[in-house]
C-alpha positions in Angstrom: 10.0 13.7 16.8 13.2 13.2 14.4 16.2 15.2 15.2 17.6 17.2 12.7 21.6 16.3 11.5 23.1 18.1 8.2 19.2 18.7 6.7 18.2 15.3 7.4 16.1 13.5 10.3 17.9 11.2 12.8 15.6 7.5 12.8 14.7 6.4 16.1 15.6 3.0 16.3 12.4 0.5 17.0 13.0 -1.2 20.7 11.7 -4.5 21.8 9.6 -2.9 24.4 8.7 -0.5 22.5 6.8 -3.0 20.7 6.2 -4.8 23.3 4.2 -2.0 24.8 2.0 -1.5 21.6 1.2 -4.9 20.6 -2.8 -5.7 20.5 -4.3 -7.9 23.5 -6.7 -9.9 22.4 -9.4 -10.5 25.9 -11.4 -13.1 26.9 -14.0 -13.6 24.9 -13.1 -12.0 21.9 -15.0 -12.6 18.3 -13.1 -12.9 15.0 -15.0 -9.5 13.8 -14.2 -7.4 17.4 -10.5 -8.0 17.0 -10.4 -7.0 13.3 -11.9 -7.4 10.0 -9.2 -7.3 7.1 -9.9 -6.6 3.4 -7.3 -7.9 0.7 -7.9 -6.3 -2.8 -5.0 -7.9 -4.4 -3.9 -11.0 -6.9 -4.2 -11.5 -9.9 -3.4 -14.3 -13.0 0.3 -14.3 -12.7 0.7 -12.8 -9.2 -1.7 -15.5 -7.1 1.3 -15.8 -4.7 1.3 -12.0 -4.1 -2.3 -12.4 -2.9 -1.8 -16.0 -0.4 1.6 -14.4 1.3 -0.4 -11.1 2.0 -3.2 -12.8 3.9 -1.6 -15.1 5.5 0.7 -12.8 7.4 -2.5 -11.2 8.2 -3.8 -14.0 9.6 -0.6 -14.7 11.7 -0.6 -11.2 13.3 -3.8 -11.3 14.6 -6.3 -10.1 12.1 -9.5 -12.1 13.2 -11.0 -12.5 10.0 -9.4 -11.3 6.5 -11.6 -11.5 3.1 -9.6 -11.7 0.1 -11.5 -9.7 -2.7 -10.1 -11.5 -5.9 -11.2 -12.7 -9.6 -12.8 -15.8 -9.6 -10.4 -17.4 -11.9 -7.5 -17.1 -8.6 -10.4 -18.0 -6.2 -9.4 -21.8 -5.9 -5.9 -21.3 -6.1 -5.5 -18.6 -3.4 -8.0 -20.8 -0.8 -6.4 -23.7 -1.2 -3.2 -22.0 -0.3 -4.5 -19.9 2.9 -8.1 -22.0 3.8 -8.7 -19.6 6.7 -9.5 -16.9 4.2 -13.1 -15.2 3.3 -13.9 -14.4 -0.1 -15.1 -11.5 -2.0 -15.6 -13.1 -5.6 -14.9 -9.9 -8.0 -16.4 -9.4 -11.6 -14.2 -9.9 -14.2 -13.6 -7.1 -17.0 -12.0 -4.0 -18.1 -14.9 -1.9 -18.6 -15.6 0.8 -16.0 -19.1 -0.7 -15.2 -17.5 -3.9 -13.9 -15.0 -2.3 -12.0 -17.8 -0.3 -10.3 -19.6 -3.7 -9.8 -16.1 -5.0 -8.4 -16.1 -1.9 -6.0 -19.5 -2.3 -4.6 -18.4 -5.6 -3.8 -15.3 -4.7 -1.8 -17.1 -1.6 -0.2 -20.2 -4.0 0.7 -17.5 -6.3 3.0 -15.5 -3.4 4.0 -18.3 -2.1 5.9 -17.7 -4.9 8.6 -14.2 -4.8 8.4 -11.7 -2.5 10.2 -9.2 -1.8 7.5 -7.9 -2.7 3.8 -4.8 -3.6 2.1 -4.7 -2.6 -1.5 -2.2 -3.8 -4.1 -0.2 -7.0 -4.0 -0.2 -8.7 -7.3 -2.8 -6.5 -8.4 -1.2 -6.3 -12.0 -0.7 -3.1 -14.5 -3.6 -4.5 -17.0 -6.8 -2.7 -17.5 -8.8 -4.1 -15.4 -6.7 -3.6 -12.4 -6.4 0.3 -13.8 -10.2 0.2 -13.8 -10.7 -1.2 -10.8 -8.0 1.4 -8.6 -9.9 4.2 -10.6 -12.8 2.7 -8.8 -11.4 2.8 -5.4 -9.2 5.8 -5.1 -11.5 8.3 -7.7 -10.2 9.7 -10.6 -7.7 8.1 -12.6 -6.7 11.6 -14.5 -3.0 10.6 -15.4 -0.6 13.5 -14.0 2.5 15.2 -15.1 5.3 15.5 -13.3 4.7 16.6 -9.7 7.8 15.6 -7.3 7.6 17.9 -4.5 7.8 21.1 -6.3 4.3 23.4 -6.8 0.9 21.4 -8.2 0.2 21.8 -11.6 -3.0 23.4 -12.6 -6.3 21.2 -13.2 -4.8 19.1 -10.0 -6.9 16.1 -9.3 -10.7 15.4 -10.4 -12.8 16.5 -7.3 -14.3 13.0 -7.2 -14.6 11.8 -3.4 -13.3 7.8 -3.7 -14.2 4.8 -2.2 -11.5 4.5 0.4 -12.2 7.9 1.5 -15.5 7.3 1.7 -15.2 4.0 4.1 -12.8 6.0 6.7 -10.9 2.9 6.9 -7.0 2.9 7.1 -5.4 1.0 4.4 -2.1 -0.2 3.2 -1.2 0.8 0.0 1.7 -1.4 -2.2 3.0 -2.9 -5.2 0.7 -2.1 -8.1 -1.4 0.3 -6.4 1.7 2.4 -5.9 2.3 2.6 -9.6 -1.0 3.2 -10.3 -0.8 6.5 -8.0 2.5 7.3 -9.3 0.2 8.3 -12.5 -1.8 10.0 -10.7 -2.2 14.2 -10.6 -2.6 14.4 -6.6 -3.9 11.3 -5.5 -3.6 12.6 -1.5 -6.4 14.7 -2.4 -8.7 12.1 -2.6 -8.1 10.3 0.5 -8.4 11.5 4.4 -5.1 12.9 5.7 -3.4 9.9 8.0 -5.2 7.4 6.7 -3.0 5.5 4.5 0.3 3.4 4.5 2.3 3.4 1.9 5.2 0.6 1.4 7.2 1.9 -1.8 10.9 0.1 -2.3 13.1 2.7 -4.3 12.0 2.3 -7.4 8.3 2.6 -6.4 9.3 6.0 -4.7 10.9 7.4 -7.4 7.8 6.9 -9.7 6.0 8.5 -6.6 8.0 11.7 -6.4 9.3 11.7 -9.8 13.3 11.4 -9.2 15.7 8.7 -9.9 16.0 6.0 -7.5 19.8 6.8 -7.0 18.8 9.9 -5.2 16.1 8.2 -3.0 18.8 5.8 -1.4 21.3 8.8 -1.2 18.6 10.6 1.2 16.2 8.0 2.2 15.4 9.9 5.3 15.0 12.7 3.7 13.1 11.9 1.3 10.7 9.8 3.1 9.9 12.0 5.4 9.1 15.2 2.9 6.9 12.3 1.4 4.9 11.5 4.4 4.7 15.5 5.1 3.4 16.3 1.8 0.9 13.4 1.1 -0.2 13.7 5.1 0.1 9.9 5.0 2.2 7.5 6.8 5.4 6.0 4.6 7.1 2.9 4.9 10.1 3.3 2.7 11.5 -0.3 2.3 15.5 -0.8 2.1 18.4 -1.3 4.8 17.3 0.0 6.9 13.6 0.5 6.2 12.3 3.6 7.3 8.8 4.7 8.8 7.9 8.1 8.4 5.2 9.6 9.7 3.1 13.6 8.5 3.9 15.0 12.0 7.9 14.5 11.3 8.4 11.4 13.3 10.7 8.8 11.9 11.8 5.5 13.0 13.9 3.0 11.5 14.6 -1.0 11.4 17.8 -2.9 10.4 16.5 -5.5 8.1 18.5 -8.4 7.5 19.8 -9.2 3.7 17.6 -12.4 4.3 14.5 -10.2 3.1 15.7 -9.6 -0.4 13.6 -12.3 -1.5 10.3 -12.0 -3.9 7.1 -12.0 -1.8 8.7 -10.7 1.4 6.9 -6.9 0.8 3.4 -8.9 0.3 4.2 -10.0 3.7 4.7 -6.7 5.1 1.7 -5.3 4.0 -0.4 -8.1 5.3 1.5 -7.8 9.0 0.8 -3.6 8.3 -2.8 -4.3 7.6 -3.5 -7.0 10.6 -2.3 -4.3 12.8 -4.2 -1.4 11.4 -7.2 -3.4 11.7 -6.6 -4.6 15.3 -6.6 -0.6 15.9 -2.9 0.3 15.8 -2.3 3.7 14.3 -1.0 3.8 11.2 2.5 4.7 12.4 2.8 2.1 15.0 1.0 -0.7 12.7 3.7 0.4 10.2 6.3 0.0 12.7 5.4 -3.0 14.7 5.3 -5.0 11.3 8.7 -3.5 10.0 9.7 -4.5 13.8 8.4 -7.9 13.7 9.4 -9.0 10.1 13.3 -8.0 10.8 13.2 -10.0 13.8 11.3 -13.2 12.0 14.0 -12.9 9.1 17.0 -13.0 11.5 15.5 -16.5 13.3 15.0 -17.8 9.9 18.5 -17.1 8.7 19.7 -18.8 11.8 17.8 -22.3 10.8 18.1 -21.9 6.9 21.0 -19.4 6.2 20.7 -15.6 4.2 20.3 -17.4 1.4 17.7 -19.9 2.1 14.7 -17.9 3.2 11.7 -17.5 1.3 9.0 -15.3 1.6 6.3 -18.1 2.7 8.3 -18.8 5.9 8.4 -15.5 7.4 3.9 -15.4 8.2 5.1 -18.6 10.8 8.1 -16.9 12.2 6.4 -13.7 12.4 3.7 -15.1 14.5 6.6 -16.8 16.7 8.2 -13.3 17.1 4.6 -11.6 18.3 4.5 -14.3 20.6 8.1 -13.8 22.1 6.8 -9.8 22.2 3.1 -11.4 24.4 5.6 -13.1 27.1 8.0 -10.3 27.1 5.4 -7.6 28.4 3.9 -10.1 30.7 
């Protein structure tokens, strides 16, 4: 549990044995489905890189088997960057009907899996609105709500899709903006079973303040989030925070090497990988976080702060989970 200093909670720091201690084992024997199925709904047109970096930092922390739900016209592009991908070809469309379609598809694959990631490079257009509608329920655009009182009307009483599977998943990047719309959203999902990877900005659409005053309290103001939405938050920045519904906070230095497009896409693959090998949310929130900071700071000692980009960090990540295998055995 957080201590308490001045009205704000105290981070505990993220140890090497502490993740050490937490990090899945992977037995004899194993098959790609019994040590975690990962759904991707992400990509999109102009974001197909969102989409490769996400599942192929799954892939390098351990998810056994991740299917990529995307458009056809990114199919080819996606596969040829990340070949050890599955894929859930998605209808194409705005309408509501093909966004149903396009959710049958993803609930039809998610069945087998273990958990979900939902967001990266998703994009704002119709058709991505559409097809979040689809998975979360609703889409009534809110008000706004902060953390003050809800408003009346509150959230449509429509049970979504990602409620319905009792599967964790990650939510980031578009996704987030599409429930910063949203008249309580946290209503529609099962209490602890989401991650959510806002950056500032995203977290002040969330809660309906000005980013200035989420980096002036980032504790604070994460952990009110996770409280009130009863879902795990991963609050991105230096340091990035992991707050949890039951008050529990932890915290990561992150090296200025991850200020670099694509590095978040990362994170919520790692996140997801974990989730679906059977972490908890909080510690597959914090392993990740863990795990990322630590890949950065070996890659700025072979390229620099400056010469890092996001599609190096899936490699050093799985050199870093590695490093974590020998040092618990």
């Amino acid at each position: 549990m957080a201590r308490q200093i001045g009205g704000s909670p105290e981070p505990r720091q993220i140890t090497e044995a502490w993740a050490a201690s937490v990090l899945p084992r992977r037995e004899a024997g194993a098959h790609k489905w019994g040590v975690g199925g990962l759904v991707v709904v992400a990509g999109s047109p102009g974001y197909a890189g969102a989409a490769a970096l996400c599942c192929a930092a799954a892939g390098r922390s351990g998810a056994g088997i991740v299917s990529a739900a995307l458009p056809r016209s990114v199919t080819s592009i996606i596969v040829g960057l990340v070949p050890e991908i599955t894929v859930v070809i998605l209808p194409e469309g705005e309408s509501a009907s093909v966004a149903t379609r396009a959710a049958e598809a993803i609930a039809e694959r998610l069945e087998r899996s273990t958990a979900m990631v939902i967001g990266p490079g998703l994009g704002s257009d119709e058709a991505a609105h559409a097809l979040l509608a689809a998975l979360f329920g609703g889409g009534k655009p809110r008000g706004g709500i902060g953390f003050g009182a809800p408003r009346k009307g509150g959230a449509e009483a429509v049970q979504s899709l990602v409620f319905r599977s009792g599967k964790p998943a990650v939510v980031d990047a578009d996704a987030l903006r599409w429930l910063a719309g949203q008249e309580q959203w946290w209503e529609r999902v099962a209490p602890e079973q989401l991650v959510l990877t806002p950056h500032p900005g995203e977290m002040a659409s969330l809660v309906d303040a000005e980013a200035g005053e989420i980096t002036a309290d980032a504790a604070k103001v994460a952990s009110e989030a996770a409280a009130r939405w009863g879902q795990t938050v991963v609050l991105k920045g230096a340091p990035t925070l992991v707050a949890s519904p039951d008050g529990a906070l932890s915290a990561v230095e992150t090296p200025p090497a991850l200020a670099t497009a694509g590095s978040g896409d990362v994170l919520s693959g790692a996140i997801g990988a974990f989730l679906a090998q059977g972490l908890s949310p909080r510690d597959a929130a914090s392993l990740a976080v863990y795990s990322g900071a630590r890949a950065a700071r070996r890659l700025s000692e072979r390229y620099g702060t400056l010469g890092v980009v996001a599609g190096d960090l899936p490699r050093a990540i799985a050199e870093e989970l590695g490093a974590l295998e020998g040092a618990r055995s």
